[in-house]
DSSP file (Angstrom, degrees, kcal/mol; ACC not computed):
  #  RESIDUE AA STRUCTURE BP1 BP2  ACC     N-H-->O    O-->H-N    N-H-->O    O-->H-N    TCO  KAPPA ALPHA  PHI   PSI    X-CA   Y-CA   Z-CA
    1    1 A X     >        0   0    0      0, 0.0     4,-1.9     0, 0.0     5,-0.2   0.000 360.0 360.0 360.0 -39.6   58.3   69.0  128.3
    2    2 A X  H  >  +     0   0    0      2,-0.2     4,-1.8     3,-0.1     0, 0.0   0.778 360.0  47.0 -61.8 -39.5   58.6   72.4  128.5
    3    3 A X  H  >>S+     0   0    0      2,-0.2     4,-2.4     3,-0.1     5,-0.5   0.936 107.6  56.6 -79.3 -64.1   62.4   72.5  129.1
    4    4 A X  H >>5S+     0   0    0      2,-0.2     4,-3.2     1,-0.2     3,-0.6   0.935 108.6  51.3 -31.7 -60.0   63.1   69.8  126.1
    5    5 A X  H 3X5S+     0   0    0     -4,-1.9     4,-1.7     1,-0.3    -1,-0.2   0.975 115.8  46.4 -51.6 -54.0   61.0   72.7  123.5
    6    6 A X  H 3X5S+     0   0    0     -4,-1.8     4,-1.3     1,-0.2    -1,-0.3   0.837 114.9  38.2 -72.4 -27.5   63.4   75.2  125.1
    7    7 A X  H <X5S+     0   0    0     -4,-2.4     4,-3.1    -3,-0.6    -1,-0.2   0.891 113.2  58.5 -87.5 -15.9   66.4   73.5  124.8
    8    8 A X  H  X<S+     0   0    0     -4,-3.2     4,-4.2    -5,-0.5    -2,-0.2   0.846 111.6  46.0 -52.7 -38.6   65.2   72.1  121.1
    9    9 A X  H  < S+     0   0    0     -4,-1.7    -1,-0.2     1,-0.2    -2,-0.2   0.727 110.7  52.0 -80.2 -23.6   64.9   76.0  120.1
   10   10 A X  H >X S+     0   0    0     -4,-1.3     4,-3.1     2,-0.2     3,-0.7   0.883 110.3  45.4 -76.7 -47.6   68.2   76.8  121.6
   11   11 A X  H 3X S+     0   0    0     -4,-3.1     4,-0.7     1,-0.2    -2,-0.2   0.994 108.1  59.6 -51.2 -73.6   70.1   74.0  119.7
   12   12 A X  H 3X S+     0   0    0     -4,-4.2     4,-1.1     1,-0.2    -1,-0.2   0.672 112.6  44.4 -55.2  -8.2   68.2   75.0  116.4
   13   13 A X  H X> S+     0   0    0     -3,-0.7     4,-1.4     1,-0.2     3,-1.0   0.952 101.8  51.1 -43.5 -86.8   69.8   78.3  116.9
   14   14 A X  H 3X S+     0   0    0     -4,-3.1     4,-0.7     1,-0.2    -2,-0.2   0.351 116.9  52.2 -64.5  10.2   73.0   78.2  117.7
   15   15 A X  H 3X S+     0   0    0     -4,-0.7     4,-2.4     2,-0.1    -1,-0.2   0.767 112.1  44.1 -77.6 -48.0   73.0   75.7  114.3
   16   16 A X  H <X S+     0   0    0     -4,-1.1     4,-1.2    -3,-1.0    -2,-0.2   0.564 117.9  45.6 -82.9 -13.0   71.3   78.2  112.2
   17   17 A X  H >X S+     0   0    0     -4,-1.4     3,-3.6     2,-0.2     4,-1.6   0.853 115.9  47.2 -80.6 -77.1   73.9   81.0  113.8
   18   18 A X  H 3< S+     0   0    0     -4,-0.7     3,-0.3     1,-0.3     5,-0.3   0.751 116.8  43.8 -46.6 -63.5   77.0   78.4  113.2
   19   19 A X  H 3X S+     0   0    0     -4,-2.4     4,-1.0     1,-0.2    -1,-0.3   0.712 108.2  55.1 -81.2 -13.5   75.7   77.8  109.5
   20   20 A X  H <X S+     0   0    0     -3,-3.6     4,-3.2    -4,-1.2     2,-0.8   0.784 115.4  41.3 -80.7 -32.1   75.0   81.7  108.7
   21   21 A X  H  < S+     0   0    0     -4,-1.6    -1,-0.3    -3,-0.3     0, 0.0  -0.892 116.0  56.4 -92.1  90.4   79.2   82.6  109.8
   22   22 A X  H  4 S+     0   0    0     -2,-0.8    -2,-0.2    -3,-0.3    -3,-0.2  -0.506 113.8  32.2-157.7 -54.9   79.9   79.3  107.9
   23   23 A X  H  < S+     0   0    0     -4,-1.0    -2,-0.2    -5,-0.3    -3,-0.1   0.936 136.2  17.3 -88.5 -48.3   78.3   80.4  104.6
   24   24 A X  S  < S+     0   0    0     -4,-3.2     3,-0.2     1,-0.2    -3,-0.2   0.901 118.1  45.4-101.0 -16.7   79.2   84.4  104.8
   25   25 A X  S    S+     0   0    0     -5,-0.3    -1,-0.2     1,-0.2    -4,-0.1   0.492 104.9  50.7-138.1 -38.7   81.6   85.4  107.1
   26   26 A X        +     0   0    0     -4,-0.1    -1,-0.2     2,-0.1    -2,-0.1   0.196  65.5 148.8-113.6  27.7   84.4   83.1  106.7
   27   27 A X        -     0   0    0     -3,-0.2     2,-0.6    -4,-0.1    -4,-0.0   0.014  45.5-117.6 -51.1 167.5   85.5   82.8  102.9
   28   28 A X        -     0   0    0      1,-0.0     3,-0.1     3,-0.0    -1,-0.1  -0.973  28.1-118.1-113.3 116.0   89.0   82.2  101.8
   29   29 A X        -     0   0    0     -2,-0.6     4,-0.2     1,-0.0     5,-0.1   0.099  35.8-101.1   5.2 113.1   90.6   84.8   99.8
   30   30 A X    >   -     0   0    0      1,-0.2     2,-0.8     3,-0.1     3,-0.5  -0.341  54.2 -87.0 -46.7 171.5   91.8   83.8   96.0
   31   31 A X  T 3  S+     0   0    0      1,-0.2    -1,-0.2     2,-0.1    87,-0.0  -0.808 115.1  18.5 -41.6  92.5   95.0   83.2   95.9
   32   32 A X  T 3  S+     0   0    0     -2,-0.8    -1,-0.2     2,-0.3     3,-0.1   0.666  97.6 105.9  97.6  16.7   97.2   86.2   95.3
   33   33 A X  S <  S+     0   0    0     -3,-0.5     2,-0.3     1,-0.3    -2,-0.1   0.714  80.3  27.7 -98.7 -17.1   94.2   88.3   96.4
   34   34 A X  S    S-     0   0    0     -4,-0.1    -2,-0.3    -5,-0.1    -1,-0.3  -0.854  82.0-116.2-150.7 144.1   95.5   89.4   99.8
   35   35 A X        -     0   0    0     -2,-0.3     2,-0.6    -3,-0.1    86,-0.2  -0.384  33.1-106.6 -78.3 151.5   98.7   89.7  101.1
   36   36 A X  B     -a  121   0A   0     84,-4.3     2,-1.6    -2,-0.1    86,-0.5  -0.766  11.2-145.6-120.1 118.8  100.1   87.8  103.7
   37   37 A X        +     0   0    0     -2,-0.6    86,-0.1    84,-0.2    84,-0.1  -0.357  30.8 169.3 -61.2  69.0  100.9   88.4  107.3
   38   38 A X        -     0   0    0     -2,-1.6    -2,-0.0     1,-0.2    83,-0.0  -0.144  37.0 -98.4 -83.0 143.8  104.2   86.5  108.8
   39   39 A X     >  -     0   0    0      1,-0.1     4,-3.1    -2,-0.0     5,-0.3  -0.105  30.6-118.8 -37.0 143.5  106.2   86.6  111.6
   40   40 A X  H  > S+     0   0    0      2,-0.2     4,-0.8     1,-0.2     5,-0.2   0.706 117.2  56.2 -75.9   6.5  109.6   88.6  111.6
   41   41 A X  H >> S+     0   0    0      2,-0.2     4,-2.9     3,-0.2     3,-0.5   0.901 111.3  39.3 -92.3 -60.8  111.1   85.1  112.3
   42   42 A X  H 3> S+     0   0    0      1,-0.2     4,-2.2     2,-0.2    -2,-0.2   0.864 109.4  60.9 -62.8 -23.0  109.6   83.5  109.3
   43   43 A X  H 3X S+     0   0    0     -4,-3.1     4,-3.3     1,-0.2     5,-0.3   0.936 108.8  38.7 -64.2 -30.8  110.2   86.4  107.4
   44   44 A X  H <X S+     0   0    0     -4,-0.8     4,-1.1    -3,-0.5    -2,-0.2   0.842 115.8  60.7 -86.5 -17.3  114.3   86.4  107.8
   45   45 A X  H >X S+     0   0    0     -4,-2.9     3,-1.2    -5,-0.2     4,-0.7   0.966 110.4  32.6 -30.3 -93.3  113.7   82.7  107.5
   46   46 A X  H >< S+     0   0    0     -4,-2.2     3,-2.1     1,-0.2     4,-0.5   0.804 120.6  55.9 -43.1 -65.8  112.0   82.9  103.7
   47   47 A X  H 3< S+     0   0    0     -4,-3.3     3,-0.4     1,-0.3    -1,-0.2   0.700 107.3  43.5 -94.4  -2.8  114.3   85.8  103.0
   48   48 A X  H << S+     0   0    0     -3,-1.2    -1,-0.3    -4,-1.1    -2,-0.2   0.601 118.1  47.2 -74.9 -12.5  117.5   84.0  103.7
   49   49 A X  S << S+     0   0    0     -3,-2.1     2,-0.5    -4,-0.7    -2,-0.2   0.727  99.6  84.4-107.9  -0.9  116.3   81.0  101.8
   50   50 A X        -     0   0    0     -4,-0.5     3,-0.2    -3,-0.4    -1,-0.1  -0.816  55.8-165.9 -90.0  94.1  115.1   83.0   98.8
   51   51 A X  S    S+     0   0    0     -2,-0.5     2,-0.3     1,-0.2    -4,-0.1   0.430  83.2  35.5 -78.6  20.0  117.4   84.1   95.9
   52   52 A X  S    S+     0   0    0     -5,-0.1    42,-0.9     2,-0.0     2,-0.4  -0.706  81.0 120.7-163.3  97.5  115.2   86.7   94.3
   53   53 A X  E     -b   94   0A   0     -2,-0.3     2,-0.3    -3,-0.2    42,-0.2  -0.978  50.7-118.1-152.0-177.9  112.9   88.9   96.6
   54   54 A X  E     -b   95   0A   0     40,-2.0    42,-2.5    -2,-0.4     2,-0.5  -0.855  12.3-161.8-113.4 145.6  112.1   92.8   97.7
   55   55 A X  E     -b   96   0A   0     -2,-0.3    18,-5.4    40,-0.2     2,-0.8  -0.881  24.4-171.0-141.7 106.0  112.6   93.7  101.1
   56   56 A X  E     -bc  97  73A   0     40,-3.0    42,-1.6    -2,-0.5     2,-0.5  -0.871  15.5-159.9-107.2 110.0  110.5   97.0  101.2
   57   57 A X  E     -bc  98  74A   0     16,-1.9    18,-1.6    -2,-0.8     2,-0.9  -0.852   3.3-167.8-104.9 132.8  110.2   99.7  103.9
   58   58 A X        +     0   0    0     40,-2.7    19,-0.6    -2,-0.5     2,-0.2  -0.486  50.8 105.2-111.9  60.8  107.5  101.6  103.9
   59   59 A X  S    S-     0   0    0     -2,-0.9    17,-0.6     1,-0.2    16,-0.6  -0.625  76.4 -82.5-126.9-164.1  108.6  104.2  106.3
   60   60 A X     >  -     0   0    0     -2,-0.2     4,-1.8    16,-0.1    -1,-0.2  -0.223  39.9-104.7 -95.1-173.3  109.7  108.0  105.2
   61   61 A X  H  > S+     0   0    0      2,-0.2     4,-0.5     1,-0.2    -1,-0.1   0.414 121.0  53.3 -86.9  -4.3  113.1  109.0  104.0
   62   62 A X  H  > S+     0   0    0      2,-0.2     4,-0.7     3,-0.1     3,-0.5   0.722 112.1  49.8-121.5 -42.3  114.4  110.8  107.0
   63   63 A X  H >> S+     0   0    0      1,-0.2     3,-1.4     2,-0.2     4,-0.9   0.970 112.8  58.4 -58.1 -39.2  113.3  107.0  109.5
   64   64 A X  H 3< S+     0   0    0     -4,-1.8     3,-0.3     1,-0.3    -1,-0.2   0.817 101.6  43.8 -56.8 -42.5  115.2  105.5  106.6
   65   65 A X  H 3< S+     0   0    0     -4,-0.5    -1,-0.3    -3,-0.5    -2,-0.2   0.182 103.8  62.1-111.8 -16.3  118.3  107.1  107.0
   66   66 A X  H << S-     0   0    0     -3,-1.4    -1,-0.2    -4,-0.7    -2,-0.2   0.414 126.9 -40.1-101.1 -23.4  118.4  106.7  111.0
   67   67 A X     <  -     0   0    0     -4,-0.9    68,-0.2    -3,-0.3    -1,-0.2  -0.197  59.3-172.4 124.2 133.7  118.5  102.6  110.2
   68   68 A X  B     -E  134   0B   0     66,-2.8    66,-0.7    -3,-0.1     2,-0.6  -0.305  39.4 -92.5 -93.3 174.1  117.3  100.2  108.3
   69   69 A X    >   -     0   0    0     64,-0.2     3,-0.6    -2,-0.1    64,-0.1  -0.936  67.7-104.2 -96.7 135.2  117.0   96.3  107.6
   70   70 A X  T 3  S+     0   0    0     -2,-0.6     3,-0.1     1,-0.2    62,-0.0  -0.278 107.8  22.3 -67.8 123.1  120.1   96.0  105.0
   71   71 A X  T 3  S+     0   0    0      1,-0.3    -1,-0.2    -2,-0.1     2,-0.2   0.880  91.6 149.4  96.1  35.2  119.4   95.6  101.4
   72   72 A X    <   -     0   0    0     -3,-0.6     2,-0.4   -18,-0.1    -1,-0.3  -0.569  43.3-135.6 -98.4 166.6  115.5   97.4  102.2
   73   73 A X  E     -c   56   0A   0    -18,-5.4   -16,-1.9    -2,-0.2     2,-0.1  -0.978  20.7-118.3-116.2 132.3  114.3   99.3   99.3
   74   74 A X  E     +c   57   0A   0     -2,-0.4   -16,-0.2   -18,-0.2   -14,-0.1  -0.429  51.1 132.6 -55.7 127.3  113.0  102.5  100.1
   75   75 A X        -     0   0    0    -18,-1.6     5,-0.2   -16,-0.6     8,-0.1   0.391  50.0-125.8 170.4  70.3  108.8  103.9   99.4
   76   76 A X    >>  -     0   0    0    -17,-0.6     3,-1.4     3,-0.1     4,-0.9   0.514  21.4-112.7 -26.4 147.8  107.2  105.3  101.8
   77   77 A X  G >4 S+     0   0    0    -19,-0.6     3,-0.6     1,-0.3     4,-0.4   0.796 124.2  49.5 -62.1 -31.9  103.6  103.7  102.6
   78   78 A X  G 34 S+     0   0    0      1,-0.2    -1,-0.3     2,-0.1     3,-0.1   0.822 118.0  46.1 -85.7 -32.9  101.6  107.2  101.2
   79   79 A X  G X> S+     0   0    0     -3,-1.4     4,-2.4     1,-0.1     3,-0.8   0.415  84.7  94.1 -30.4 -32.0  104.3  106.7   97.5
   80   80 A X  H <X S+     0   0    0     -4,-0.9     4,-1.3    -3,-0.6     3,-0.2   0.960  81.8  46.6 -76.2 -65.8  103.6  102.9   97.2
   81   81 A X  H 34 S+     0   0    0     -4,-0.4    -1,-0.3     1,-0.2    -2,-0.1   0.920 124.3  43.9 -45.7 -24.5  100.4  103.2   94.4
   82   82 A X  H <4 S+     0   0    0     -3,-0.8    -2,-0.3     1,-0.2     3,-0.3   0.959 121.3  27.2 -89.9 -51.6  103.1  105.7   92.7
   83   83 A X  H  X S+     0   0    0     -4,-2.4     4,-1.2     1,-0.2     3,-0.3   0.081  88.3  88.2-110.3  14.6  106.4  104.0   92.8
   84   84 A X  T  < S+     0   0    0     -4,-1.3    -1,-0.2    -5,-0.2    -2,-0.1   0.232  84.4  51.7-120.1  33.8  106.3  100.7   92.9
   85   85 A X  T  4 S+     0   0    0     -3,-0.3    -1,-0.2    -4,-0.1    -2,-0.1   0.434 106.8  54.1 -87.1 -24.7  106.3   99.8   89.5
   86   86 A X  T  4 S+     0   0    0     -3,-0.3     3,-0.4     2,-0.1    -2,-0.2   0.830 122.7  32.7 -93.4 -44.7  109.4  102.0   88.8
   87   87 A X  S  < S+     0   0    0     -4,-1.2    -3,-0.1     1,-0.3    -1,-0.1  -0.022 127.8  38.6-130.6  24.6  111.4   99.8   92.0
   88   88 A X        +     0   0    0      1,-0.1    -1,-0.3   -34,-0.0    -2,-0.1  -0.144  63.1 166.3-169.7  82.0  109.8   96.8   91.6
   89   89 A X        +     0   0    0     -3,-0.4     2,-0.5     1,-0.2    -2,-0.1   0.658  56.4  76.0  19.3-103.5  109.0   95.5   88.3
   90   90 A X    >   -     0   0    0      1,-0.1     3,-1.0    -3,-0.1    -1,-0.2  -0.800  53.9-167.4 -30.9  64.1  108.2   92.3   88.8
   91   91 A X  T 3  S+     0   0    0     -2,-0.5    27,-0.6     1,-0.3    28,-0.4   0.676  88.9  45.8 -67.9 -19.4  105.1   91.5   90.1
   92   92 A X  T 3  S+     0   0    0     25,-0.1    -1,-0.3    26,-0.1     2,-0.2  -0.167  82.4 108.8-103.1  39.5  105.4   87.8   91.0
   93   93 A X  S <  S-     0   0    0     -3,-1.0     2,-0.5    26,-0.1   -40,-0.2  -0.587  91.9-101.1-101.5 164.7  109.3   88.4   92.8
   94   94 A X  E     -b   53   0A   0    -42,-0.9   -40,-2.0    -2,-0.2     2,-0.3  -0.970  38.6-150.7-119.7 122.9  108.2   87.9   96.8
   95   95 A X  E     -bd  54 120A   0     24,-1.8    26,-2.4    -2,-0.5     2,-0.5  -0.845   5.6-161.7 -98.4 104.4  107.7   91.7   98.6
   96   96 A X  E     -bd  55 121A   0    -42,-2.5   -40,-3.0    -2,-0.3     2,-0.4  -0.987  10.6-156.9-110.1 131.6  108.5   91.6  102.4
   97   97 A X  E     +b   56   0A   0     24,-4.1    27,-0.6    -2,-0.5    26,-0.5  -0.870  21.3 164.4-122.6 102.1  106.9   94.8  103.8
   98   98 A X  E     +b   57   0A   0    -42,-1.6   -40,-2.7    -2,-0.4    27,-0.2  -0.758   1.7 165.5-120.1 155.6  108.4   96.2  107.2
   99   99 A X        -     0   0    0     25,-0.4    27,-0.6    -2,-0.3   -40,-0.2  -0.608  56.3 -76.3-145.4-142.5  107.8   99.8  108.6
  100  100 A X  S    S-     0   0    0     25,-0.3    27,-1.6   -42,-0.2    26,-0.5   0.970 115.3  -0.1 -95.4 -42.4  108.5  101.1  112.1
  101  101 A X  S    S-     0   0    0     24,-0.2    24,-0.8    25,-0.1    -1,-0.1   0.734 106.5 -89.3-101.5  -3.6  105.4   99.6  114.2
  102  102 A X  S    S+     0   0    0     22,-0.3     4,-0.3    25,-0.0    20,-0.0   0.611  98.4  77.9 125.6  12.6  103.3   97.6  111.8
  103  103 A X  S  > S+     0   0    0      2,-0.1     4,-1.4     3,-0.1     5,-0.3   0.693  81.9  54.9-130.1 -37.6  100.8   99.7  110.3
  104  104 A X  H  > S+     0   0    0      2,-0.2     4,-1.9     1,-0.2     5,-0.2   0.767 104.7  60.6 -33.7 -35.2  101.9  101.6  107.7
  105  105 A X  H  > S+     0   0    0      2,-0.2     4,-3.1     1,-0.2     5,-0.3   0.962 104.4  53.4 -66.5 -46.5  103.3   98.3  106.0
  106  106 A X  H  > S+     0   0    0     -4,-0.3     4,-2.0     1,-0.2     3,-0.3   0.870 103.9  51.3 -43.2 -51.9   99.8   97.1  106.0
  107  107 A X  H  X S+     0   0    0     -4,-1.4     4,-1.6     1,-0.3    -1,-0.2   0.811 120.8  36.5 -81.1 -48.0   98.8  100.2  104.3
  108  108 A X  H  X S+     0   0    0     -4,-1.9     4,-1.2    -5,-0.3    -1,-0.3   0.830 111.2  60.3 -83.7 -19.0  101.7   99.5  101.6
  109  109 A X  H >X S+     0   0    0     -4,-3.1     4,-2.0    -3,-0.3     3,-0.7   0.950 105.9  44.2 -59.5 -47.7  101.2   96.2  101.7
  110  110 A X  H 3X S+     0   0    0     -4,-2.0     4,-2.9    -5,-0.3     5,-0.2   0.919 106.8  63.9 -17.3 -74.1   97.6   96.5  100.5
  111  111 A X  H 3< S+     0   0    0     -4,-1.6    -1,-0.2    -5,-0.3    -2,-0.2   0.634  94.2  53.0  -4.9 -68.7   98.7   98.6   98.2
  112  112 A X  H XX>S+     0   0    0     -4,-1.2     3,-6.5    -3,-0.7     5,-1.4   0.920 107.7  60.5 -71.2 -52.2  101.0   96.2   96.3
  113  113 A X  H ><5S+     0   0    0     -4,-2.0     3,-6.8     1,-0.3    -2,-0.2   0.858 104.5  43.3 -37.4 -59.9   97.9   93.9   96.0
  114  114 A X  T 3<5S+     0   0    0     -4,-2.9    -1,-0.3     1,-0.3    -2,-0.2   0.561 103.6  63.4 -67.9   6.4   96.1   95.9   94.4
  115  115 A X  T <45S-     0   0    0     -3,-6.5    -1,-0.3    -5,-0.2    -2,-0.2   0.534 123.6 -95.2 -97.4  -0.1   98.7   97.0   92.1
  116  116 A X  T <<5S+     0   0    0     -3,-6.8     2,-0.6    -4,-1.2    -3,-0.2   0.756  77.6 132.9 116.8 -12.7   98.8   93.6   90.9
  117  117 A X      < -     0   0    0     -5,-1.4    -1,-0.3     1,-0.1   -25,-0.1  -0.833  31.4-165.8-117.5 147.4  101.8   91.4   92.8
  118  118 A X        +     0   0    0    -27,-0.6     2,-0.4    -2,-0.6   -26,-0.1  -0.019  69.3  58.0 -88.7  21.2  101.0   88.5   94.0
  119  119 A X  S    S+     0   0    0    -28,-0.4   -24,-1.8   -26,-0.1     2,-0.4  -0.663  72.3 163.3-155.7  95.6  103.6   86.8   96.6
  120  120 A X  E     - d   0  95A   0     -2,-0.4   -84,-4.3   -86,-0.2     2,-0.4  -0.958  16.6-172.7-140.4 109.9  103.3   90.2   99.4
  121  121 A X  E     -ad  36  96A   0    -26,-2.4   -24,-4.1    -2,-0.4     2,-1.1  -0.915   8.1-164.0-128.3 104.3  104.5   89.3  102.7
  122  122 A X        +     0   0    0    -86,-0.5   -24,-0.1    -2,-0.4     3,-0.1  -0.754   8.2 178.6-101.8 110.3  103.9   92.3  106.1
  123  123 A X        -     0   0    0     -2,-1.1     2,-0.4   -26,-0.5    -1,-0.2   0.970  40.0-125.6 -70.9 -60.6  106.2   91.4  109.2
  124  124 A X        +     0   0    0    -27,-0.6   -25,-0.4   -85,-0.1    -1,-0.3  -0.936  56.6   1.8 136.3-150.4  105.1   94.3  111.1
  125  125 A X        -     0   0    0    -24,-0.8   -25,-0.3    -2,-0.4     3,-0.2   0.077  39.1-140.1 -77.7 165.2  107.8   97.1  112.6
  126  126 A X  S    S+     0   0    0    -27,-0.6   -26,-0.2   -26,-0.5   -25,-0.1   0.332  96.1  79.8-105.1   5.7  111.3   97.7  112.7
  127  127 A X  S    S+     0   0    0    -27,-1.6    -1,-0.1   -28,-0.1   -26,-0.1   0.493 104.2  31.0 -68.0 -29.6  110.9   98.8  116.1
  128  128 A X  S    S+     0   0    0    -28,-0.3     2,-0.7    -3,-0.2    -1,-0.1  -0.100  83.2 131.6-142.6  17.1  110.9   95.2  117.3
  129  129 A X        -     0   0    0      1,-0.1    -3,-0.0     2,-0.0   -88,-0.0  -0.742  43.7-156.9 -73.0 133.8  113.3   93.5  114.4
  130  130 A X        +     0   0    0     -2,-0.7    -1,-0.1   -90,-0.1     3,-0.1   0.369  62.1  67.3 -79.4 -11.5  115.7   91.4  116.5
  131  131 A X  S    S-     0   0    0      1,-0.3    -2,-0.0     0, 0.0   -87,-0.0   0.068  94.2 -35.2-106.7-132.2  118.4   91.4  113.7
  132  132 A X        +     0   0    0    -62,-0.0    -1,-0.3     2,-0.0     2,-0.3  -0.270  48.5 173.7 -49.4 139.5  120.6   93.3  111.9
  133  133 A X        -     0   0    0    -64,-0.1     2,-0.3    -3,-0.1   -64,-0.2  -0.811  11.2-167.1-132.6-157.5  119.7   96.8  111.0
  134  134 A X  B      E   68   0B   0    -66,-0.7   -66,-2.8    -2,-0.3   -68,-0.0  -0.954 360.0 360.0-172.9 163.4  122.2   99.3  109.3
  135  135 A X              0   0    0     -2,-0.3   -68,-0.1   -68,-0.2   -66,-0.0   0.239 360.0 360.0-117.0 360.0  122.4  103.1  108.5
């Protein structure tokens, strides 16, 4: 009897635990509210199947200049609230956001959300792109 009360209390736990991460913990984003994190595969996927996108590196001018992904647009991740309305426009064009290991494009990737575009895509580094780069 004793063991049945204990396992009864354990059960009604882990239910009340399960339904408290159910309710706060795990919402879904709006739509366009967050940016999204992709694979570099899928990213040269989407941007080869995509006639209209940004392909944004968010590293400094001097890493830019050493190599790039061809056709990147330049603005470093600490510039991004500042310039990227003047070199991108558009807010609903789809932004893939590379730097050299991956965290500085979050930081501009972020960034663009809050400035307002909506279709914002972070591969991570250029440290570990497997394709073309260019100088």
């Amino acid at each position: 009897m004793y063991i049945k009360m204990i396992k009864r209390r354990i059960v009604s736990i882990i239910a009340a635990l399960v339904f408290l991460l159910a309710v706060s913990g795990c919402s879904v984003p709006e739509e366009g509210s967050d940016y999204m994190n992709i694979s570099q595969k899928k990213a040269k996927e989407m941007m080869e199947n995509l006639e209209e996108f940004v392909l944004l590196d968010a590293r400094t001018e001097e890493e830019f200049s050493e190599g790039h992904i061809p056709g990147a647009v330049l603005i470093p991740h600490y510039e991004v609230s500042e310039k990227a309305e003047e070199k991108i426009p558009e807010k609903d064009v789809p932004v893939f956001v590379y730097c050299r290991s991956g965290n500085r494009s979050k930081v501009a990737a972020e960034a663009l959300v809050s400035l307002g575009y909506s279709e914002v895509y972070e591969f991570g580094g250029i440290n570990t792109w497997p394709y073309e780069i260019e100088q």
